[in-house]
N, C-alpha and C positions, 0 to 999 in steps of 0.2 A: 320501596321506591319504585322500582318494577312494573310491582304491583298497582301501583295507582294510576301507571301510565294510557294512555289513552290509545298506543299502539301495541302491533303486534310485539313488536320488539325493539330493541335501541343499540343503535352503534354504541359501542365503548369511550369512546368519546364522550358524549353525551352521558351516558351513565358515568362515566370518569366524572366530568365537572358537576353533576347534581350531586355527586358523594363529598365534593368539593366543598360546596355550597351548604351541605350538612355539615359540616365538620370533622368529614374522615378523610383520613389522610392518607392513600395507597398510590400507587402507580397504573400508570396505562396499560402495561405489557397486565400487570395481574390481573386489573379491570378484564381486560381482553382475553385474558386464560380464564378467568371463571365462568363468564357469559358464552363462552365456546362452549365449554364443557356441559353447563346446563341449558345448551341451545336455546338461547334465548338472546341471539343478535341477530339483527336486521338480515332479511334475504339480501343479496345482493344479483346486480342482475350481470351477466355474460358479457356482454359487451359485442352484439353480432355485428357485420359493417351494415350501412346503411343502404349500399349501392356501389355502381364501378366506379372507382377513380378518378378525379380530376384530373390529373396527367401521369403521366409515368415517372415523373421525376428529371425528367431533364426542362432546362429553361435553357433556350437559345433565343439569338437577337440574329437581326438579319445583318449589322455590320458588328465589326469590332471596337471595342470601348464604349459599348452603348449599353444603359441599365435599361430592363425591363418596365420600370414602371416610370414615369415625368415624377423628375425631381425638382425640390423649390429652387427658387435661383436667390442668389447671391446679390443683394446690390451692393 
């Protein structure tokens, strides 16, 4: 199955549901433990940030009772 694929390698996922789709019957975690073991899942990538921060995590308003963003109104 693997083998005929067109990539380097397949999330378990993906190789889960095409054994699916054969008519075998296993689970994810096993799927996921075999392909680990015979390194043959997807690279995955780090995840680095992209740049600084949009804020620091506080939102303030200049008065009290007031939301940040225009809300719809009510007729």
């Amino acid at each position: 199955m693997l083998a005929t694929s067109e990539w380097v390698g397949e999330g378990h996922r993906k190789a889960w549901a095409r054994l699916r789709a054969e008519g075998v019957r296993t689970s994810k975690p096993r799927v996921l433990r075999l392909l680990r073991e015979a390194n043959l899942l997807t690279p995955t990538r780090t995840g680095a940030p992209h740049g600084p921060r949009a804020h620091d995590g506080k939102i303030t308003t200049e008065r009290p009772d007031e939301i940040g963003a225009p809300t719809a109104r009510r007729r």
